[in-house]
N, C-alpha and C positions, 0 to 999 in steps of 0.2 A: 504493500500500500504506500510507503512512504517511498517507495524508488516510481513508481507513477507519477507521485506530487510531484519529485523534483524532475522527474524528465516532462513533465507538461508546461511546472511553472519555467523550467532553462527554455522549451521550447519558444514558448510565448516569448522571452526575452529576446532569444539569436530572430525569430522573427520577426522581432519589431526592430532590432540592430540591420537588418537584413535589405528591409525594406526601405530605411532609412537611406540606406549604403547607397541601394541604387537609387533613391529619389535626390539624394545629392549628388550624385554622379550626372544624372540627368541635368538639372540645373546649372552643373558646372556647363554642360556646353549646350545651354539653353540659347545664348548668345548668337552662337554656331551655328545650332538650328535654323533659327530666323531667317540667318543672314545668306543663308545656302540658297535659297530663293524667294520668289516671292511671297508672303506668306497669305493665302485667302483669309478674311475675316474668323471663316469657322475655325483653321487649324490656329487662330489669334486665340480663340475663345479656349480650346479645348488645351492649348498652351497654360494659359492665362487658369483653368480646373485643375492642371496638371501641379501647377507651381505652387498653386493655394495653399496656405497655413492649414484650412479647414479638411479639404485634402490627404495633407499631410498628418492630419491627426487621423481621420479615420483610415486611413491606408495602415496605420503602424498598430493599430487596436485590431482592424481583420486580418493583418499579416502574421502579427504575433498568436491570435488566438486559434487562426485556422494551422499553422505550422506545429503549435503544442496540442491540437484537439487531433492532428495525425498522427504525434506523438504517444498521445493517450492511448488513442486505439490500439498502436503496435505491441507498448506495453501491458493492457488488457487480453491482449489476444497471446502474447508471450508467457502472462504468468497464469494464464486459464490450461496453455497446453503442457506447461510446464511444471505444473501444479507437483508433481511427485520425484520432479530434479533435486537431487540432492546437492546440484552448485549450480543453483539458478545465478548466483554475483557475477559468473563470464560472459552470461548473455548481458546482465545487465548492461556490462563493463563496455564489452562492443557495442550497445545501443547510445551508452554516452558518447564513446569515442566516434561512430558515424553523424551523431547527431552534430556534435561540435564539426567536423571534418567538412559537411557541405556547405557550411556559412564560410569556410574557413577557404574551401577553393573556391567558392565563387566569390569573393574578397579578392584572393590572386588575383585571376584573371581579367577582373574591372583594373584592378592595378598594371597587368600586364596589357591593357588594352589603353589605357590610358597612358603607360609611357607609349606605346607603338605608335600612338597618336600623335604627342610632343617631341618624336624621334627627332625631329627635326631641328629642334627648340634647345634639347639636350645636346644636340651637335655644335651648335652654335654658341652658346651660354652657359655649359657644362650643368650640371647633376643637382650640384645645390641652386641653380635658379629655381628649376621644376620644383622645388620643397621648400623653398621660400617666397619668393615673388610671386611666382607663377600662383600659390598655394597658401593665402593667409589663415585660411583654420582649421591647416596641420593635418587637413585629410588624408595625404599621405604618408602624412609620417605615421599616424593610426592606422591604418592597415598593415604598415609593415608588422606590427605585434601579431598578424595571422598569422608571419613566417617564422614566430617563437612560439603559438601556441599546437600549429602545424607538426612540427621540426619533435616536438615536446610527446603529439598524441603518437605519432611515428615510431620513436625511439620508447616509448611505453607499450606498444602492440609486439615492437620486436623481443624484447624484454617478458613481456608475460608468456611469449610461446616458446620461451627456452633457447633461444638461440643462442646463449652462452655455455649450454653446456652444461658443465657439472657446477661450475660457479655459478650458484642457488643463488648463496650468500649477498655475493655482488650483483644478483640481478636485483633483489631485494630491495637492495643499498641505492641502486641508481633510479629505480620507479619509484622511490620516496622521495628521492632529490627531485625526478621531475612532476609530481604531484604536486612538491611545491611552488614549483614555479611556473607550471601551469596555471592556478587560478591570480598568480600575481600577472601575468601577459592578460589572461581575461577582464580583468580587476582595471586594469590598463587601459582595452581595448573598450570597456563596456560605457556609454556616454561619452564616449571619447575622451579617455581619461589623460590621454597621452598629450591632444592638443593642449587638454586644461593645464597639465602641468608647463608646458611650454609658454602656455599666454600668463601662467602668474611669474617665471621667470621672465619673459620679455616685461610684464609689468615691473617685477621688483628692481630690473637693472634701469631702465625708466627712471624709478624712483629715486632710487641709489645714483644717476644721474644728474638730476634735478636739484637733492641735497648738496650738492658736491658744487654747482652754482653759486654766486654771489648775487645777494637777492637784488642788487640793483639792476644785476643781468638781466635776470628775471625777468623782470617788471617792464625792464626796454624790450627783451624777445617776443615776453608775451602781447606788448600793445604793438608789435609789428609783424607780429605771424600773419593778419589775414593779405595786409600789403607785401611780404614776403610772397607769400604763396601764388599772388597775381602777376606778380615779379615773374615767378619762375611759369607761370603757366605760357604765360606770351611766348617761351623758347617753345618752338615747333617739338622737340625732340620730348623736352621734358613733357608736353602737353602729349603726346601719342604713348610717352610711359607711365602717366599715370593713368590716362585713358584704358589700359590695359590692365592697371590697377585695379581700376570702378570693375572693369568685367569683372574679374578672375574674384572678387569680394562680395560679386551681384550687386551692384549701386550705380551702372553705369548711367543711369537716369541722371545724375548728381552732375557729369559732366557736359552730358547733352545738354541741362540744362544751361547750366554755367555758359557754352555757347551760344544758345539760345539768347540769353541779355545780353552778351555779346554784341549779337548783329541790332541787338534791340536800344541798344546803346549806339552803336554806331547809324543807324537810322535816325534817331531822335536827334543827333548833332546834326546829320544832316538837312533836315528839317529848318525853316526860318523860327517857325514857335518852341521847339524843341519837346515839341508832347509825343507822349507814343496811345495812338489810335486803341480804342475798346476793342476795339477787332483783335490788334496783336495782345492784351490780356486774356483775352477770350480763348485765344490758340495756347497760351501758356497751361491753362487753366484747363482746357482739355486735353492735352497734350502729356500733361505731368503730374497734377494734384487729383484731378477725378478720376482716372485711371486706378490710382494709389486707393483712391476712397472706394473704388469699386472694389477695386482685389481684398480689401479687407473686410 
Protein backbone atom coordinates (compact mmCIF):
# COMPACT_ATOMS: atom_id res chain seq x y z
CA UNK A 1 0.00 0.00 0.00
CA UNK A 2 2.41 2.41 0.94
CA UNK A 3 4.89 1.79 -2.36
CA UNK A 4 1.49 2.77 -4.51
CA UNK A 5 1.38 6.09 -2.59
CA UNK A 6 4.75 6.84 -3.35
CA UNK A 7 4.88 5.73 -6.96
CA UNK A 8 1.59 7.76 -7.66
CA UNK A 9 2.38 10.69 -5.46
CA UNK A 10 6.50 10.69 -7.43
CA UNK A 11 4.25 10.13 -10.52
CA UNK A 12 2.09 13.06 -10.23
CA UNK A 13 5.34 15.02 -9.55
CA UNK A 14 7.85 13.98 -12.66
CA UNK A 15 4.45 14.71 -14.59
CA UNK A 16 3.96 17.96 -13.66
CA UNK A 17 8.00 18.49 -13.95
CA UNK A 18 7.47 16.91 -17.28
CA UNK A 19 5.09 18.94 -18.75
CA UNK A 20 6.53 21.90 -17.45
CA UNK A 21 9.85 20.87 -19.37
CA UNK A 22 8.20 20.82 -22.57
CA UNK A 23 5.85 23.85 -22.18
CA UNK A 24 9.11 25.91 -21.44
CA UNK A 25 10.90 24.45 -24.13
CA UNK A 26 8.09 25.46 -26.37
CA UNK A 27 8.07 29.05 -25.23
CA UNK A 28 11.66 29.31 -25.49
CA UNK A 29 11.30 29.23 -29.33
CA UNK A 30 8.00 30.79 -29.24
CA UNK A 31 9.65 33.66 -30.99
CA UNK A 32 10.97 31.37 -33.63
CA UNK A 33 7.72 30.06 -34.34
CA UNK A 34 6.09 33.33 -35.37
CA UNK A 35 8.65 34.49 -37.07
CA UNK A 36 9.08 31.29 -39.47
CA UNK A 37 6.07 32.61 -41.29
CA UNK A 38 3.32 34.34 -41.44
CA UNK A 39 1.24 33.78 -38.66
CA UNK A 40 -2.93 33.44 -39.47
CA UNK A 41 -4.93 35.07 -36.71
CA UNK A 42 -6.04 31.42 -35.55
CA UNK A 43 -2.45 29.98 -35.19
CA UNK A 44 -2.16 33.99 -33.16
CA UNK A 45 -4.96 32.68 -30.95
CA UNK A 46 -4.15 29.02 -30.35
CA UNK A 47 -0.22 30.50 -29.71
CA UNK A 48 -1.58 33.06 -27.44
CA UNK A 49 -3.90 29.39 -25.21
CA UNK A 50 -0.74 27.65 -25.76
CA UNK A 51 1.50 30.31 -23.78
CA UNK A 52 -1.26 31.15 -21.15
CA UNK A 53 -0.55 31.09 -17.21
CA UNK A 54 -4.11 29.56 -17.15
CA UNK A 55 -2.95 26.83 -19.52
CA UNK A 56 -0.19 26.31 -18.00
CA UNK A 57 -1.66 25.50 -14.69
CA UNK A 58 -4.10 23.15 -15.94
CA UNK A 59 -1.79 21.27 -18.30
CA UNK A 60 0.74 20.48 -15.18
CA UNK A 61 -2.48 19.20 -12.71
CA UNK A 62 -3.76 16.80 -15.90
CA UNK A 63 -0.11 15.99 -16.79
CA UNK A 64 0.83 15.09 -13.32
CA UNK A 65 -2.33 13.32 -12.38
CA UNK A 66 -2.83 11.25 -15.53
CA UNK A 67 1.01 10.05 -15.47
CA UNK A 68 0.75 8.93 -11.48
CA UNK A 69 -3.11 7.42 -12.17
CA UNK A 70 -0.82 5.17 -14.88
CA UNK A 71 1.25 4.60 -12.21
CA UNK A 72 -1.35 3.47 -9.82
CA UNK A 73 -2.61 1.05 -12.16
CA UNK A 74 0.77 -0.69 -12.91
CA UNK A 75 1.29 -0.91 -9.24
CA UNK A 76 -2.28 -2.27 -8.52
CA UNK A 77 -2.05 -4.65 -11.04
CA UNK A 78 1.70 -5.68 -9.90
CA UNK A 79 0.88 -6.24 -6.21
CA UNK A 80 -2.66 -8.16 -7.12
CA UNK A 81 -0.48 -10.69 -9.38
CA UNK A 82 2.15 -10.79 -7.13
CA UNK A 83 0.33 -11.15 -4.20
CA UNK A 84 2.29 -14.40 -2.99
CA UNK A 85 6.15 -13.10 -4.17
CA UNK A 86 8.05 -13.50 -1.50
CA UNK A 87 10.48 -10.36 -2.96
CA UNK A 88 7.88 -8.21 -4.33
CA UNK A 89 10.95 -4.86 -3.26
CA UNK A 90 12.72 -5.84 -7.09
CA UNK A 91 9.76 -5.30 -8.90
CA UNK A 92 9.20 -2.49 -6.86
CA UNK A 93 12.66 -1.28 -7.22
CA UNK A 94 12.49 -1.57 -11.32
CA UNK A 95 9.02 0.28 -11.30
CA UNK A 96 10.83 3.23 -9.60
CA UNK A 97 13.91 3.07 -11.60
CA UNK A 98 11.75 3.14 -15.12
CA UNK A 99 9.44 5.59 -13.75
CA UNK A 100 12.22 8.00 -13.00
CA UNK A 101 14.32 6.81 -16.23
CA UNK A 102 11.52 8.24 -18.93
CA UNK A 103 11.38 11.86 -17.58
CA UNK A 104 14.94 11.52 -17.39
CA UNK A 105 15.54 10.68 -21.35
CA UNK A 106 13.04 12.63 -22.47
CA UNK A 107 14.86 15.78 -20.56
CA UNK A 108 18.05 14.53 -22.71
CA UNK A 109 16.89 14.63 -25.66
CA UNK A 110 14.82 18.37 -25.58
CA UNK A 111 18.55 19.11 -24.21
CA UNK A 112 20.13 17.26 -27.07
CA UNK A 113 17.70 18.96 -29.52
CA UNK A 114 18.14 22.15 -28.26
CA UNK A 115 21.90 22.26 -28.60
CA UNK A 116 21.55 20.69 -32.24
CA UNK A 117 19.51 23.76 -32.72
CA UNK A 118 22.20 26.57 -31.30
CA UNK A 119 24.89 24.30 -33.05
CA UNK A 120 25.56 27.17 -34.71
CA UNK A 121 25.55 29.71 -32.00
CA UNK A 122 27.90 27.21 -29.95
CA UNK A 123 30.22 27.44 -32.85
CA UNK A 124 30.58 30.92 -32.90
CA UNK A 125 30.37 32.03 -29.08
CA UNK A 126 31.42 28.92 -27.46
CA UNK A 127 29.55 26.65 -24.65
CA UNK A 128 29.06 29.17 -21.91
CA UNK A 129 27.09 31.78 -24.03
CA UNK A 130 24.32 28.95 -24.72
CA UNK A 131 24.03 28.76 -20.43
CA UNK A 132 24.31 32.01 -19.84
CA UNK A 133 23.14 34.80 -22.24
CA UNK A 134 21.42 32.65 -24.42
CA UNK A 135 19.65 31.07 -21.07
CA UNK A 136 18.64 33.59 -18.10
CA UNK A 137 16.67 30.95 -15.93
CA UNK A 138 19.31 28.39 -15.84
CA UNK A 139 17.04 25.95 -17.81
CA UNK A 140 19.96 24.22 -18.91
CA UNK A 141 21.98 24.09 -16.59
CA UNK A 142 18.78 22.05 -14.61
CA UNK A 143 18.47 19.57 -17.00
CA UNK A 144 21.92 18.74 -16.90
CA UNK A 145 21.09 17.13 -13.06
CA UNK A 146 19.08 14.32 -15.56
CA UNK A 147 22.62 13.26 -16.54
CA UNK A 148 23.41 12.80 -12.52
CA UNK A 149 20.22 11.21 -11.75
CA UNK A 150 20.60 9.14 -15.08
CA UNK A 151 24.23 8.17 -14.63
CA UNK A 152 23.09 7.27 -10.63
CA UNK A 153 19.73 4.84 -11.74
CA UNK A 154 22.33 3.15 -14.33
CA UNK A 155 25.09 2.33 -12.14
CA UNK A 156 22.35 1.08 -9.31
CA UNK A 157 20.52 -1.45 -11.86
CA UNK A 158 24.16 -2.74 -12.62
CA UNK A 159 24.94 -3.01 -9.06
CA UNK A 160 21.64 -4.92 -7.83
CA UNK A 161 22.06 -7.63 -10.61
CA UNK A 162 25.49 -8.62 -9.57
CA UNK A 163 27.65 -7.69 -12.00
CA UNK A 164 30.49 -7.40 -9.57
CA UNK A 165 30.66 -10.77 -8.71
CA UNK A 166 31.44 -12.15 -5.52
CA UNK A 167 32.12 -8.42 -4.16
CA UNK A 168 28.60 -8.54 -2.34
CA UNK A 169 30.02 -6.29 0.05
CA UNK A 170 31.06 -3.49 -2.24
CA UNK A 171 28.12 -3.70 -4.23
CA UNK A 172 26.30 -2.82 -1.14
CA UNK A 173 28.73 -0.06 -0.30
CA UNK A 174 28.30 1.69 -3.71
CA UNK A 175 24.02 1.45 -4.06
CA UNK A 176 24.01 3.21 -0.72
CA UNK A 177 26.42 5.86 -1.86
CA UNK A 178 24.21 6.21 -4.98
CA UNK A 179 20.96 6.31 -3.13
CA UNK A 180 22.21 9.12 -1.70
CA UNK A 181 22.93 11.12 -4.08
CA UNK A 182 20.27 10.21 -6.05
CA UNK A 183 17.51 12.02 -4.29
CA UNK A 184 20.17 15.06 -3.67
CA UNK A 185 20.22 15.41 -8.01
CA UNK A 186 16.37 15.10 -7.75
CA UNK A 187 16.18 17.60 -4.77
CA UNK A 188 18.11 19.65 -7.36
CA UNK A 189 16.22 19.13 -10.23
CA UNK A 190 12.61 19.24 -8.67
CA UNK A 191 11.32 23.22 -9.16
CA UNK A 192 14.31 23.98 -10.45
CA UNK A 193 16.22 23.87 -7.80
CA UNK A 194 19.46 24.24 -9.59
CA UNK A 195 18.44 27.66 -11.22
CA UNK A 196 17.40 28.87 -7.68
CA UNK A 197 20.60 28.23 -6.25
CA UNK A 198 22.27 30.04 -9.08
CA UNK A 199 19.99 33.20 -9.16
CA UNK A 200 20.53 33.77 -5.17
CA UNK A 201 24.28 33.43 -5.89
CA UNK A 202 24.02 35.85 -8.84
CA UNK A 203 21.87 37.92 -6.36
CA UNK A 204 24.34 37.64 -3.34
CA UNK A 205 27.58 38.62 -5.53
CA UNK A 206 25.18 41.77 -6.65
CA UNK A 207 24.91 42.59 -3.35
CA UNK A 208 28.20 41.93 -2.08
CA UNK A 209 28.84 44.38 -5.09
CA UNK A 210 26.87 47.10 -4.39
CA UNK A 211 28.21 47.03 -0.45
CA UNK A 212 31.69 47.38 -1.70
CA UNK A 213 30.51 50.93 -3.58
CA UNK A 214 30.83 54.26 -2.07
CA UNK A 215 27.43 55.59 -1.43
CA UNK A 216 28.13 58.68 -3.26
CA UNK A 217 28.79 56.39 -6.28
CA UNK A 218 25.63 55.07 -5.70
CA UNK A 219 23.49 57.63 -5.67
CA UNK A 220 25.20 59.35 -9.15
CA UNK A 221 24.92 55.52 -10.97
CA UNK A 222 21.76 55.04 -9.74
CA UNK A 223 20.06 58.65 -10.80
CA UNK A 224 21.95 57.83 -14.20
CA UNK A 225 21.06 54.31 -15.00
CA UNK A 226 17.89 55.18 -17.02
CA UNK A 227 20.09 57.84 -19.24
CA UNK A 228 22.97 55.34 -19.39
CA UNK A 229 20.84 52.65 -20.64
CA UNK A 230 19.57 55.03 -23.63
CA UNK A 231 23.15 55.84 -24.13
CA UNK A 232 23.82 52.59 -24.94
CA UNK A 233 20.63 51.44 -26.74
CA UNK A 234 21.33 54.14 -29.61
CA UNK A 235 24.67 51.74 -30.57
CA UNK A 236 23.09 49.44 -33.36
CA UNK A 237 25.08 46.54 -31.82
CA UNK A 238 24.24 46.84 -28.22
CA UNK A 239 20.44 47.41 -29.29
CA UNK A 240 20.39 43.89 -31.48
CA UNK A 241 22.11 42.27 -28.08
CA UNK A 242 19.96 43.18 -25.94
CA UNK A 243 17.04 42.69 -28.34
CA UNK A 244 18.11 39.17 -28.16
CA UNK A 245 18.14 39.50 -24.52
CA UNK A 246 14.19 40.58 -24.34
CA UNK A 247 13.68 37.18 -26.50
CA UNK A 248 15.65 34.47 -24.92
CA UNK A 249 13.86 36.06 -21.12
CA UNK A 250 10.29 36.28 -23.03
CA UNK A 251 9.98 40.25 -22.79
CA UNK A 252 10.64 41.05 -26.11
CA UNK A 253 7.60 43.28 -26.09
CA UNK A 254 9.62 45.65 -23.76
CA UNK A 255 11.93 46.40 -26.75
CA UNK A 256 9.47 46.74 -29.56
CA UNK A 257 8.03 48.99 -27.51
CA UNK A 258 10.99 51.15 -26.58
CA UNK A 259 11.11 51.45 -30.57
CA UNK A 260 7.85 52.14 -30.97
CA UNK A 261 8.34 55.80 -28.87
CA UNK A 262 11.14 55.98 -30.68
CA UNK A 263 9.60 56.68 -34.09
CA UNK A 264 6.99 58.38 -31.94
CA UNK A 265 9.36 60.68 -30.60
CA UNK A 266 10.89 61.21 -33.74
CA UNK A 267 7.42 62.11 -35.47
CA UNK A 268 6.28 64.50 -32.92
CA UNK A 269 9.62 66.75 -33.58
CA UNK A 270 8.84 66.56 -36.75
CA UNK A 271 5.77 67.86 -36.50
CA UNK A 272 5.20 72.06 -36.38
CA UNK A 273 2.86 71.52 -32.92
CA UNK A 274 4.93 68.76 -31.79
CA UNK A 275 1.74 66.47 -30.47
CA UNK A 276 1.48 62.93 -31.28
CA UNK A 277 -2.13 62.04 -32.83
CA UNK A 278 -4.92 59.74 -30.71
CA UNK A 279 -4.43 57.44 -33.56
CA UNK A 280 -0.70 56.75 -32.67
CA UNK A 281 -1.91 56.11 -28.78
CA UNK A 282 -4.55 54.14 -29.93
CA UNK A 283 -1.87 51.71 -31.85
CA UNK A 284 0.30 51.69 -28.69
CA UNK A 285 -2.58 50.63 -26.63
CA UNK A 286 -3.52 47.95 -28.92
CA UNK A 287 -0.53 46.88 -29.89
CA UNK A 288 1.16 46.39 -26.24
CA UNK A 289 -1.07 46.96 -23.15
CA UNK A 290 -4.58 45.16 -24.21
CA UNK A 291 -2.97 42.24 -25.74
CA UNK A 292 -1.03 41.82 -22.11
CA UNK A 293 -4.77 42.49 -20.47
CA UNK A 294 -6.05 39.99 -22.74
CA UNK A 295 -3.44 37.01 -22.01
CA UNK A 296 -4.19 37.60 -18.45
Amino acid sequence: MQSCVILTLLGILIGIYGFTLLRFSYMRYLYRLLAMNESSEKQIKLHRMLSSVLFGIIGSLCSGLLYGLVWLLIAIIYFSTNEYNPKPQLGINIMYVIQVFIPCVLGILIFLVDIFANWKKIREKGILHIFTFEDPFHLRVDILTLFGILCCLILIVIFNVGLLGSAAHVSDILIAILKKFTPIFTYMLGGGFTAVILEWFRRARTRYEKKSEKDSAKATQSSNVESLLEEYLKDETFQELFTQYCTKEFSLENILLYKELQELQKKSQSLSNGEISEEDFHHIHVTFFKIIQNMK
